[in-house]
RODO-2510 file (C-alpha; in nm, 4 decimals, decimal comma):
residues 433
     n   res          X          Y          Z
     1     x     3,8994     2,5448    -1,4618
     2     x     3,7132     2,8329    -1,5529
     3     x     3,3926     2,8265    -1,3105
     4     x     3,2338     3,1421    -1,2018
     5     x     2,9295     3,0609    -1,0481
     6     x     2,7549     3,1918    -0,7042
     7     x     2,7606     2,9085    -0,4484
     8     x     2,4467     2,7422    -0,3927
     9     x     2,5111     2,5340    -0,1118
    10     x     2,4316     2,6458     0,2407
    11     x     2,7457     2,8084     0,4491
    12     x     2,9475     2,5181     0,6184
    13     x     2,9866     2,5993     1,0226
    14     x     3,3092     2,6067     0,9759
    15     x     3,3008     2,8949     0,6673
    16     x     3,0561     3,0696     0,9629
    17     x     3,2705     3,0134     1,2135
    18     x     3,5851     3,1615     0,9945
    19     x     3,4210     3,4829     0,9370
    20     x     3,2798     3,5355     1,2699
    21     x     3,6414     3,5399     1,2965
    22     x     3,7591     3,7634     1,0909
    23     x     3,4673     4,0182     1,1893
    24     x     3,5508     3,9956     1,5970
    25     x     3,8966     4,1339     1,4905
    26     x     3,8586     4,3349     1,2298
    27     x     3,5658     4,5354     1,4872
    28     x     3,8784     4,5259     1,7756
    29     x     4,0933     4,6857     1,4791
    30     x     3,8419     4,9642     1,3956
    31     x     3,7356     5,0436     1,7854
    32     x     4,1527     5,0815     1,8379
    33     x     4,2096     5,2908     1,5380
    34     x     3,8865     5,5447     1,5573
    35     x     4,1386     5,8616     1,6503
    36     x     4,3511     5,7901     1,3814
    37     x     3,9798     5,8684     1,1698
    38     x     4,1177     5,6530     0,8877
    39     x     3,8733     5,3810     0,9420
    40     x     3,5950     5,3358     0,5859
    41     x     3,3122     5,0924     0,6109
    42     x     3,1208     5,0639     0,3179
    43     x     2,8694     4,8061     0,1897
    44     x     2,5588     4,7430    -0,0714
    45     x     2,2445     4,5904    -0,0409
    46     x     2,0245     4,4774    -0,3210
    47     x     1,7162     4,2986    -0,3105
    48     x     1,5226     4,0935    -0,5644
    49     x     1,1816     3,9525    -0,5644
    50     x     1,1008     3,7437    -0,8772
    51     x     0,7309     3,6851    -1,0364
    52     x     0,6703     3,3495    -1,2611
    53     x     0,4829     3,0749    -1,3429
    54     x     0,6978     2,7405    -1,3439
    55     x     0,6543     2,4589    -1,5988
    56     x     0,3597     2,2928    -1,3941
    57     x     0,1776     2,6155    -1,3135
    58     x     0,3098     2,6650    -0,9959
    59     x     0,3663     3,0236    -0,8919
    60     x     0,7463     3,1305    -0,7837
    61     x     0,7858     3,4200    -0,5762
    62     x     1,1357     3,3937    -0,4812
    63     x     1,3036     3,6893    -0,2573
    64     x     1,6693     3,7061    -0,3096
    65     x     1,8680     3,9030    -0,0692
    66     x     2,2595     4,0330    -0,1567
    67     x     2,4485     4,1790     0,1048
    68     x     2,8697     4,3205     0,0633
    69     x     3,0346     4,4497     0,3446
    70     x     3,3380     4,6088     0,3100
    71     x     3,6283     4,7300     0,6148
    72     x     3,9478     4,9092     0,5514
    73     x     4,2309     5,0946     0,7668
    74     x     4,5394     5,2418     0,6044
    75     x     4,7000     5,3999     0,9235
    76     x     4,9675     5,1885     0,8978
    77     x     5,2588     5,0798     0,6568
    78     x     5,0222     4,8770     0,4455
    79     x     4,6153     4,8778     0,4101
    80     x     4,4457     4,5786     0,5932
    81     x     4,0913     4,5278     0,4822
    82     x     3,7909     4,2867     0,5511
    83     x     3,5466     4,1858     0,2837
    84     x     3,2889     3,9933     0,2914
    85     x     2,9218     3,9342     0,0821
    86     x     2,6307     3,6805     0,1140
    87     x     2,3266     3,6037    -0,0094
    88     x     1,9575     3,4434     0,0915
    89     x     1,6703     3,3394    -0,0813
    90     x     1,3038     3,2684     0,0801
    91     x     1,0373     3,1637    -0,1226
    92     x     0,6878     3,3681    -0,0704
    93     x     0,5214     3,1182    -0,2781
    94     x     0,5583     2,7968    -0,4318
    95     x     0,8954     2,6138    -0,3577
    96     x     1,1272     2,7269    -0,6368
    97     x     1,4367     2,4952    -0,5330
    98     x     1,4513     2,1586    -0,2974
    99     x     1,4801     2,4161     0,0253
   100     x     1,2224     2,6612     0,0748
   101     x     1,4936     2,8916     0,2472
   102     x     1,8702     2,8815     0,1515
   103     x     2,1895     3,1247     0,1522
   104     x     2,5679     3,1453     0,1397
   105     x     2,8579     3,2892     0,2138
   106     x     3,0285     3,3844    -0,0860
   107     x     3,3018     3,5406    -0,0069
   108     x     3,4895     3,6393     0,3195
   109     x     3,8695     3,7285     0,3744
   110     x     4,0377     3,9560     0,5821
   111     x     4,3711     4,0686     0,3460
   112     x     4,6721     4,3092     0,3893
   113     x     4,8666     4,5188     0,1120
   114     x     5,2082     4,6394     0,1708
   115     x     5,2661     5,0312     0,0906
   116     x     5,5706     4,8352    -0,1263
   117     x     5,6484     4,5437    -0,3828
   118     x     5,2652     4,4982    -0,4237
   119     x     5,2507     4,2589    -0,1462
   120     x     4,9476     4,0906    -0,0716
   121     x     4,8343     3,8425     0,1504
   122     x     4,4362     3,7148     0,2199
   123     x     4,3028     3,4429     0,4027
   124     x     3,9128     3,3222     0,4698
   125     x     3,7130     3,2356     0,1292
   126     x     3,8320     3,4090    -0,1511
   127     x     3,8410     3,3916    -0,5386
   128     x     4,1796     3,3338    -0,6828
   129     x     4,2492     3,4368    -1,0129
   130     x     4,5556     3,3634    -1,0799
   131     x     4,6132     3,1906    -1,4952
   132     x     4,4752     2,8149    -1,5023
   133     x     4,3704     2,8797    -1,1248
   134     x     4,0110     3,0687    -1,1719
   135     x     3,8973     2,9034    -0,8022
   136     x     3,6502     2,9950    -0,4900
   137     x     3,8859     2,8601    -0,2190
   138     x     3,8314     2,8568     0,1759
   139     x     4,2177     2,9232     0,2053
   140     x     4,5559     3,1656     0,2058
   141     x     4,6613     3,3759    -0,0820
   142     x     5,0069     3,5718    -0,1477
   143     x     5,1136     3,7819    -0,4306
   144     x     5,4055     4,0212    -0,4313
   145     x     5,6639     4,1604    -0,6957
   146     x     5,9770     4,0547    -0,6663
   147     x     6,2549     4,1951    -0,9362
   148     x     6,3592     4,2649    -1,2806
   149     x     5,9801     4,2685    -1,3732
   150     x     5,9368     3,9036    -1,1993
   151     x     5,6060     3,8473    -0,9984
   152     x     5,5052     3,5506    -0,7846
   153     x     5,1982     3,4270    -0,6305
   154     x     5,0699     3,1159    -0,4433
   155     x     4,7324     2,9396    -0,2840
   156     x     4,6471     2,7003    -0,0867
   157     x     4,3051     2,6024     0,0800
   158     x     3,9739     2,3974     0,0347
   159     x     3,8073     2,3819    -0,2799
   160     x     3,4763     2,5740    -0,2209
   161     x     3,2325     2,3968    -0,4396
   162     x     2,8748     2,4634    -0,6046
   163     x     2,6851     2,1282    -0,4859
   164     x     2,7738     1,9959    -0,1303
   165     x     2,6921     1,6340    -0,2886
   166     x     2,9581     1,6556    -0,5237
   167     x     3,3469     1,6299    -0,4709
   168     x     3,5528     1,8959    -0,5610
   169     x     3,8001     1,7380    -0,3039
   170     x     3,9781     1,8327     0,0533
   171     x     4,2832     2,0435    -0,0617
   172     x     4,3893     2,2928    -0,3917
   173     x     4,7206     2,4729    -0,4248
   174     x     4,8793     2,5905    -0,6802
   175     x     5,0466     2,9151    -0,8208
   176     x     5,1901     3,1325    -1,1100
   177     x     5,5011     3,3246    -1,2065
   178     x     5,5212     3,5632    -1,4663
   179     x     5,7171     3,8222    -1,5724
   180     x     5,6383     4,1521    -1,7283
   181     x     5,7319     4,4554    -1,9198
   182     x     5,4066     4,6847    -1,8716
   183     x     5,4671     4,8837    -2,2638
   184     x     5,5033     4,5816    -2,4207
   185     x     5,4653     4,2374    -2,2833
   186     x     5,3714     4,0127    -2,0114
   187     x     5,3684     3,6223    -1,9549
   188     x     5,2924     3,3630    -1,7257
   189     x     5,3217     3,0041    -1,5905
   190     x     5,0874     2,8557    -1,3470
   191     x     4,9608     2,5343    -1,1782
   192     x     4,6948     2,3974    -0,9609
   193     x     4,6579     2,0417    -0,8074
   194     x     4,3493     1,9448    -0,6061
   195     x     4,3533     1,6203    -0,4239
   196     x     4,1171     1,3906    -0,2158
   197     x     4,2738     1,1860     0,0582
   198     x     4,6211     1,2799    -0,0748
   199     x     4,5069     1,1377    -0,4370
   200     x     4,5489     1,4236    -0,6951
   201     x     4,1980     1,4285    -0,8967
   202     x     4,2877     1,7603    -1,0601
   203     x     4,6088     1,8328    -1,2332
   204     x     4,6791     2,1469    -1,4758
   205     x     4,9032     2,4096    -1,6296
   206     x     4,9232     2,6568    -1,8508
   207     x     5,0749     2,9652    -1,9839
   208     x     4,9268     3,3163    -2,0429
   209     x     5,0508     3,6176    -2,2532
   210     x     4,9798     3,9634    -2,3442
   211     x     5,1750     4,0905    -2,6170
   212     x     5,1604     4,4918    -2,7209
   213     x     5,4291     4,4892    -2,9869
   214     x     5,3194     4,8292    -3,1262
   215     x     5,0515     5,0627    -3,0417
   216     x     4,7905     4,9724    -3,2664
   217     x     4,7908     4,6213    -3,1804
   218     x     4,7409     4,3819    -2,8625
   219     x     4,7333     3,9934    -2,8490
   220     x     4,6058     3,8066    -2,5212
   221     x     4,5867     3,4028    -2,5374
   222     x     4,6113     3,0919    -2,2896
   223     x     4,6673     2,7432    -2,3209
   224     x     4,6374     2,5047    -2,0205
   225     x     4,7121     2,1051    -1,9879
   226     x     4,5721     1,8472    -1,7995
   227     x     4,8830     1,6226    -1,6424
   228     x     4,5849     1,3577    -1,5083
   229     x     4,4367     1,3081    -1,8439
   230     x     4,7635     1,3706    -2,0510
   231     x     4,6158     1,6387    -2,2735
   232     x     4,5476     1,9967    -2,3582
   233     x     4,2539     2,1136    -2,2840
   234     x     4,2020     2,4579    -2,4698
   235     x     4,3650     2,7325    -2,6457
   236     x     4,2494     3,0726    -2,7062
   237     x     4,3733     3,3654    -2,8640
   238     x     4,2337     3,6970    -2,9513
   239     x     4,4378     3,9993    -3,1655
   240     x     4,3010     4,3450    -3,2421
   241     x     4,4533     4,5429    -3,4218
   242     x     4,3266     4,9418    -3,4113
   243     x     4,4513     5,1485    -3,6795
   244     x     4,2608     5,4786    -3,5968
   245     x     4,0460     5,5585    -3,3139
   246     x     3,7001     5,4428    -3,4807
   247     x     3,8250     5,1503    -3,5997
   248     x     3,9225     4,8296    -3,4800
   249     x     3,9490     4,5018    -3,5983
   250     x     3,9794     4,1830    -3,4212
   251     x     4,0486     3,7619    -3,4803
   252     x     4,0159     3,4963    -3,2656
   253     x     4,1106     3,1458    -3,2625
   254     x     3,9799     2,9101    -2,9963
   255     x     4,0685     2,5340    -2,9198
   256     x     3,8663     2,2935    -2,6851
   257     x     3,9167     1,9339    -2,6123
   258     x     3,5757     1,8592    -2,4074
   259     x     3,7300     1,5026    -2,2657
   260     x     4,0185     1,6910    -2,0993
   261     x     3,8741     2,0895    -2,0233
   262     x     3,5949     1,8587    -1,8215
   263     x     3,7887     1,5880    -1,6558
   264     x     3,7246     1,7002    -1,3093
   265     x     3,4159     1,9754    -1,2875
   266     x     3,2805     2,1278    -0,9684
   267     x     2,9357     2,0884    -1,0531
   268     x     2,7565     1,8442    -1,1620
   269     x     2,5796     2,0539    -1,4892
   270     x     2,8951     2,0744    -1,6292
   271     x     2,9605     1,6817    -1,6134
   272     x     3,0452     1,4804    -1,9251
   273     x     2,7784     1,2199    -1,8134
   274     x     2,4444     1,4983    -1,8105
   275     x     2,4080     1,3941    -2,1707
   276     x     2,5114     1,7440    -2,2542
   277     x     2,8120     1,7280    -2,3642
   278     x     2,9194     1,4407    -2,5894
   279     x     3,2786     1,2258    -2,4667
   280     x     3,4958     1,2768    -2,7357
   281     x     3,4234     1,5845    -2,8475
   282     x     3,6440     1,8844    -2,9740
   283     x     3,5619     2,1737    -3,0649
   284     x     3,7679     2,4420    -3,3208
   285     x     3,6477     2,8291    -3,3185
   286     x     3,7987     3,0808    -3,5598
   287     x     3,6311     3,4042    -3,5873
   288     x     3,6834     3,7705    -3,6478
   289     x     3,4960     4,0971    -3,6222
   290     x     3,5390     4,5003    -3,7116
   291     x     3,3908     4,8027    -3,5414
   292     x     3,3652     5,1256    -3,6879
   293     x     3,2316     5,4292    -3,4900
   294     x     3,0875     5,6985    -3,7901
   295     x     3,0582     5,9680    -3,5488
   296     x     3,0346     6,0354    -3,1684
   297     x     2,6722     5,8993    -3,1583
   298     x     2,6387     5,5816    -3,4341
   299     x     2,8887     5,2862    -3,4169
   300     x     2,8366     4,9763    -3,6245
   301     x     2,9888     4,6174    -3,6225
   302     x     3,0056     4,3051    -3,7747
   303     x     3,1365     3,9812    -3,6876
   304     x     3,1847     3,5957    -3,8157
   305     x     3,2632     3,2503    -3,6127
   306     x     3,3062     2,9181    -3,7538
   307     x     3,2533     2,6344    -3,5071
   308     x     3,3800     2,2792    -3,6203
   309     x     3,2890     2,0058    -3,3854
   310     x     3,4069     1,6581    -3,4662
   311     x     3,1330     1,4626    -3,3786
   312     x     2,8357     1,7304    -3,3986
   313     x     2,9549     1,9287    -3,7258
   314     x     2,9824     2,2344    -3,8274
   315     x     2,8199     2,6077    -3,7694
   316     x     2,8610     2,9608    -3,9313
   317     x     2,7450     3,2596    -3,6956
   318     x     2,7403     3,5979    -3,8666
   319     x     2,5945     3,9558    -3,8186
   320     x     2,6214     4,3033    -3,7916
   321     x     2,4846     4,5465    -3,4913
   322     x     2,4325     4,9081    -3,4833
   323     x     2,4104     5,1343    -3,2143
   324     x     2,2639     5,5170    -3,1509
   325     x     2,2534     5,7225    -2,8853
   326     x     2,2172     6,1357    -2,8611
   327     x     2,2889     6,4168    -2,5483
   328     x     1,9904     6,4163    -2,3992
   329     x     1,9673     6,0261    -2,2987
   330     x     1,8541     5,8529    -2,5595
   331     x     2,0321     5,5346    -2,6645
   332     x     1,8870     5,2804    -2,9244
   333     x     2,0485     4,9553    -3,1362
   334     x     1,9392     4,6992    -3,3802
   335     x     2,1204     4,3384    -3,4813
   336     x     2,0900     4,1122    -3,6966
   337     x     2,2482     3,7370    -3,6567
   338     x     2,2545     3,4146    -3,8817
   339     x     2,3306     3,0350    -3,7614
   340     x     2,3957     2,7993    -4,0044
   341     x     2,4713     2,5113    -3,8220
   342     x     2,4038     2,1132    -3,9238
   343     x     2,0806     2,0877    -3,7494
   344     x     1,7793     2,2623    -3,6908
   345     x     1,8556     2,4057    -3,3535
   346     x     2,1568     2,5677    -3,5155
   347     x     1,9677     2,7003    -3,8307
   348     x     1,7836     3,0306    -3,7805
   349     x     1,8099     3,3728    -3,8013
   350     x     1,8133     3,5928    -3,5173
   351     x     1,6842     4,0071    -3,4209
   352     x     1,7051     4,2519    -3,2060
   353     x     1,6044     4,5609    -3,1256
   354     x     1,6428     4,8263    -2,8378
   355     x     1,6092     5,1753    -2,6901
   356     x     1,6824     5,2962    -2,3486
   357     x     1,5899     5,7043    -2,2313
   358     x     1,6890     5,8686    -1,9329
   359     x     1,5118     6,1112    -1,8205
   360     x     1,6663     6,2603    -1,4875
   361     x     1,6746     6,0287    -1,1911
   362     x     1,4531     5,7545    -1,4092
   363     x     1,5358     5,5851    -1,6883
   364     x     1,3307     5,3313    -1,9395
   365     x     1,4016     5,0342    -2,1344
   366     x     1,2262     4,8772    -2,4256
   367     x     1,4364     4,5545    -2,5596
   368     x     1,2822     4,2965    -2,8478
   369     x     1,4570     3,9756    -2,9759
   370     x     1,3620     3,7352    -3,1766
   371     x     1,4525     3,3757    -3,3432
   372     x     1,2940     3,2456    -3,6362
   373     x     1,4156     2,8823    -3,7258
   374     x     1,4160     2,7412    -4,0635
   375     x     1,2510     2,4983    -3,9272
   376     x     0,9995     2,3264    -3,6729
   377     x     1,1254     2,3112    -3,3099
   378     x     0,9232     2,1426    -3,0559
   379     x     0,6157     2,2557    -3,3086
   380     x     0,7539     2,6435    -3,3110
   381     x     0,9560     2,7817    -3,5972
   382     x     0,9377     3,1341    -3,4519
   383     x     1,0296     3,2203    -3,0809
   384     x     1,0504     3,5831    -2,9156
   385     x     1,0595     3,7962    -2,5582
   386     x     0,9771     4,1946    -2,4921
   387     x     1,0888     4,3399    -2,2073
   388     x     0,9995     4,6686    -2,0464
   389     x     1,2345     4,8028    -1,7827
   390     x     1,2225     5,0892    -1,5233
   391     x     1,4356     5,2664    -1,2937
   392     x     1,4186     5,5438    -1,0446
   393     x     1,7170     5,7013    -0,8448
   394     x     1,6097     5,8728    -0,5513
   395     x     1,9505     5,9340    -0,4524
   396     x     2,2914     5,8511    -0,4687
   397     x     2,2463     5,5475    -0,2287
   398     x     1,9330     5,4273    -0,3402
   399     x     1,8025     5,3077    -0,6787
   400     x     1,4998     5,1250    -0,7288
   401     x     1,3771     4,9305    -1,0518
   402     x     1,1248     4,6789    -1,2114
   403     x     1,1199     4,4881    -1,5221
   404     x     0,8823     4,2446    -1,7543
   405     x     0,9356     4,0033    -1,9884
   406     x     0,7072     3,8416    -2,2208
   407     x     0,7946     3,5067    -2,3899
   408     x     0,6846     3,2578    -2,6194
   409     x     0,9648     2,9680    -2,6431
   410     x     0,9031     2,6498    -2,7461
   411     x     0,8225     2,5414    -2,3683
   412     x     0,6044     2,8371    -2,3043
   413     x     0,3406     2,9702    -2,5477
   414     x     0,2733     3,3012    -2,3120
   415     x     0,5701     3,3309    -2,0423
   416     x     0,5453     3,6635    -1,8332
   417     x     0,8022     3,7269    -1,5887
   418     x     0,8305     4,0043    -1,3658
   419     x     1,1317     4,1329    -1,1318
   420     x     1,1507     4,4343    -0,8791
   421     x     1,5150     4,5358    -0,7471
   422     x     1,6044     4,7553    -0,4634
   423     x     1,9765     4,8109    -0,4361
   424     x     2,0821     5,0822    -0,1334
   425     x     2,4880     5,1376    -0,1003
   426     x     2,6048     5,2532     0,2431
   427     x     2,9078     5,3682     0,4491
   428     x     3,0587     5,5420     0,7125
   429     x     3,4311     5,6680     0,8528
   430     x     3,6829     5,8750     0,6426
   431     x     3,5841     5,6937     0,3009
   432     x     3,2568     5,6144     0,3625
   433     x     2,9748     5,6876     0,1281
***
């Protein structure tokens, strides 16, 4: 299941606990290896306060705080590393969420890589990425090569979920084998099986394949299965074909069976029951697009999709985009998009317009879109947002920038939104920046 989300859910103790962990002897590893002066720490910082009014007038001030720490030593055979990133939130005014305060662990794993076969081993909370296993998992991970082009790799942990209310259940494992010829091809099996209490509530597996038959032309696709509900829950395939250097074409063809691709979900948004999603539904995408770049500076596009629900209908989606930019910082687009779907949500044409200019160390941003429906939605047949954007470097290490949007939806006659965004990267030892 393909999930990427940021975990919302405050940091179990024993997620805390883990990385504590990790840290204690990772800092026991660096202290022992300081002669050797092959020790790099590096990390990034970035911090975001938010400006809004919510629906009821209140007034959100939420300060978001992202922090990545990352260790590494390569005096040895391999290259042992510790990585780990969090974030907080604290709201200066008005609750924005249920807690005034909350923050997470996202990620935290102490991993070694072999100087040979690609080995690779990482344990603490982790994504795995590894063909119908897209996961967050509180677990082990291995990966190696192993011959003739063969590669193997494995998993097996707690599921780390987005709502601590909702069961994504007490143990996932799974893996995927695939073998590869790096010119021309490369294919894969996998599986995953979660299970509560020794009961398997998730069940899938697919296959995976890049195919680059020539030079001009590459083909990636997936299909995965769900064993618990006895069906397939998607296929997609993309081919591009690129005949001369400014121009490429591309098709697509896209296969989702909603019952089975959301049998078992790890939130709760994605649930068949949030009235979102109808049971029963399937969905059939086939699309295709071409890019030409004229010269250096102006590149245009255009593109088509046909979505085919069974139970909600059909929609055509259709436009071309055009882009601009010059030598001395100066980059600029325009797009035009039409929906013609079976209702009037899904009818409407859609613009946009931008320009960016850099100008040394600072750089602005000037981006318009708009939607005008054919016809009345919640009493508004025309919706649009401006934003204004600013930047600043003042070095390599430290960036500053601030933003505004204004927007009338049809929730909002006069939305304005503001953000400001510090972001500061730091490190130290033989690597560090």
């Amino acid at each position: 299941m393909k999930i990427k989300e940021k975990i919302t859910a405050p940091a179990p103790p024993g997620a805390v606990k883990t990385v504590g962990s990790f840290l204690l002897a990772f800092s026991l590893l660096v202290f022992s290896q300081q002669t050797a002066n092959a020790t790099a720490i590096n990390g990034d910082s970035t911090t975001i306060l938010r400006m809004r009014e919510g629906v009821f007038g209140d007034h959100l001030f939420p300060l978001y705080e992202y922090l990545n720490i990352s260790a590494s030593d390569a005096a040895g055979p391999g290259a042992i590393s510790l990585e780990i990133g969090g974030w907080g939130r604290v709201d200066l005014g008005d609750r924005s969420f249920e807690h005034r305060t909350e923050g997470d662990i996202q990620y935290g794993y102490l991993s070694y890589r072999a100087n040979r076969s690609n080995f690779t081993v990482s344990a603490g909370r982790q994504w795995v990425v590894e063909g119908v296993g897209t996961e967050r998992i509180d677990g082990l991970y291995l990966r190696s090569d192993l011959i003739a082009g063969l590669t193997a790799a494995a998993y097996v942990g707690n599921p780390a979920v987005t709502q601590p209310d909702f069961d994504g259940g007490d143990l996932i494992y799974g893996g995927r084998l695939a073998h590869s010829v790096p010119k021309y091809y490369s294919v894969g099996l996998s599986a995953l099986r979660t299970e509560v209490s020794g009961d398997g509530i998730r069940e899938e597996e697919g296959i995976d394949l890049w195919l680059h038959p020539i030079s001009m032309v590459d083909i990636t696709g997936r299909s995965t299965y769900n064993s618990l509900s006895n069906g397939w829950m998607e296929h997609a395939y993309t081919a591009s074909v690129t005949p001369t250097e400014a121009l490429r074409f591309s098709a697509s063809l896209q296969n989702v069976h909603y019952d089975d691709y959301f049998y078992q979900v790890t939130t709760s948004a994605l649930s068949l029951t949030n009235g979102i999603i109808v049971p029963g539904e399937e969905m059939w995408n086939v699309g295709g697009s071409v890019g030409y770049s004229a010269t250096k500076n102006i590149a245009l596009s255009a593109e088509y999709n046909h979505y085919e629900y069974d139970l909600a209908g059909g929609a055509d989606y259709y436009g071309v985009n055009g882009t601009f930019s010059t030598t001395t910082g100066l980059a600029a687009g325009a797009s035009f998009h039409r929906m013609d779907g079976s209702n009037d949500r899904l009818r409407y044409n859609q613009y946009r317009a931008w320009a960016t200019q850099k100008l040394g160390p600072a750089d602005l941003t000037l981006d318009f879109f708009d939607v005008d429906f054919d016809g009345s939605i919640g009493g508004r047949e025309n919706t649009f947002s401006l934003a204004a954007a600013a930047g600043y470097d003042f070095s390599r290490n430290l960036r500053v920038a601030a933003d505004v949007d204004y927007i009338r939806s049809a929730d909002f006659d006069n939305e304005l939104r503001g953000l400001i965004k510090v972001s500061y990267a730091f490190g130290v030892g033989k690597e560090g920046k």
